[in-house]
C-alpha positions, 0 to 999 in steps of 0.5 A: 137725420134720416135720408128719403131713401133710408125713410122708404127703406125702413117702411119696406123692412117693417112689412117683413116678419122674419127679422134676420132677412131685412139687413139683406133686404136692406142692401139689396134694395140699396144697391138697386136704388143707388144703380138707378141713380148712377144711371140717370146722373150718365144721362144728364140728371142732377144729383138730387132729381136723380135720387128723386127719380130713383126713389119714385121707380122703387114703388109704394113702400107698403106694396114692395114690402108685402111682397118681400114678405111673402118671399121671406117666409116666417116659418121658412126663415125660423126652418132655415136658422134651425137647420143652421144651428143644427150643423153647427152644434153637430160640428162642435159636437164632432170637434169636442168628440174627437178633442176628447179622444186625443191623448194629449200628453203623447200628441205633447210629447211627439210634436216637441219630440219632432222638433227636438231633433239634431241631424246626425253627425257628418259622415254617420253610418246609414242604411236605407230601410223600406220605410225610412232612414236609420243612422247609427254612430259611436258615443260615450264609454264609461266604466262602472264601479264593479269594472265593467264597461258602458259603450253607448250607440246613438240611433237615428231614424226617420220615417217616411210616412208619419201615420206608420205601417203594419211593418216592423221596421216602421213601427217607430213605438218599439222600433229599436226593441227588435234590433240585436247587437254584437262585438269582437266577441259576439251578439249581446242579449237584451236586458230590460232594467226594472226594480226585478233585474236591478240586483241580479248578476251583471253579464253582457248585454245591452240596454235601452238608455230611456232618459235619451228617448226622443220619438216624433211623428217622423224623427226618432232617436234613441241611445243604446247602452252596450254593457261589456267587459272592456272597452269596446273596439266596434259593434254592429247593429243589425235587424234580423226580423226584417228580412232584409240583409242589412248591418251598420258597423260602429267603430270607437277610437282605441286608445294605444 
């Protein structure tokens, strides 16, 4: 059963055409309503004649209502949820817009990249780049079928700034393509395994093992296979085009 207040209240709401203001009007007029009754009950008024009290000072319920009415505009209150409307549907545009950008399977594949990362080992051989850090440390050897040797080298390298730079150190998509490669018996030439170079002569040189690719938005590792024609003592890495003077020494153990 409705309250006296809740009565008057509802009348006040009726004389207001635009809809949406009225759950406002509504708790605002409560709040002032039940103010008003806290501050007869401090001066002594018992509950009921306070609320009593309280509800006459509120006024004819027609009156006020008129007058709400004439605050809360139909037109202004239908301009104002349109311009709403408006905001929000240019958000989502711009949200879906920027969605439909994204090449999902690279953001997939960086993020699960840049979780996947293993610290290199302690004690790994390390240079500090002007955008990053990069490790390098000896890793499996192998032997052919036709006799030569197969030595990999594990990279690590991580960057400092994630939305990268014009530098080509820093730039992390090709970061490794640019680095050279020697042993005790010089520096190995890069080759690139494809269907056209599968079948041609074997020689010295080194490759890109793809299947341990990882690169992240900051973390990237890579294994680099050093095909030689024995077993493998050392190898440096180095990066000429950096212009800077830098090389990392990897060292195998030789078996006696």
């Amino acid at each position: 059963m409705r309250d006296d207040f809740q009565i008057w209240v509802d009348a006040v709401c009726e004389q207001v055409r635009f809809r949406p203001d009225r759950k406002g009007i509504e708790k605002e007029l409560r709040i002032h309503y039940e103010d008003h009754c806290k501050a007869l009950e401090r001066l002594g008024y018992e509950g009921p004649l306070a609320a009593e009290r309280s509800l006459r000072a509120m006024g004819n319920a027609q009156e006020v209502g008129r007058a709400l009415d004439g605050v809360h505009k139909p037109w202004l209150g239908w301009l104002w949820e349109f311009s709403r409307w408006m905001v929000r549907g240019l958000a989502m545009l711009l949200v879906m817009t920027m969605l439909w950008s994204v090449d999902w399977d690279i953001l997939i594949k960086c993020t699960r990249d840049e979780l996947a990362w293993e610290e290199p080992p302690p004690g790994t051989a390390r240079v500090e780049l002007e955008h990053g850090t990069l490790w390098a440390a000896p890793g499996d050897v192998t032997q052919d079928p036709d006799g030569t040797t197969v030595a990999e080298i594990d990279l690590w390298l991580q960057r400092r700034d994630p939305l990268g730079t014009d530098s080509t150190e820093h730039y992390y998509s090709s970061w490794n393509e640019f680095f050279t490669y020697r042993d005790e018996q010089g520096e190995l030439t890069v080759r690139v395994v494809d269907e056209r170079t599968r079948m041609s002569a074997r020689s010295r040189y080194w490759r890109s093992k793809y299947s341990e690719e990882r690169t992240g938005w900051t973390r990237c590792q890579k294994t680099v296979e050093l095909v030689l024609d024995g077993p493998p003592r050392w190898a440096e890495v180095s990066y000429p085009l950096s212009g800077r003077d830098w090389v990392l020494r990897v060292e195998w153990e030789v078996e006696p």
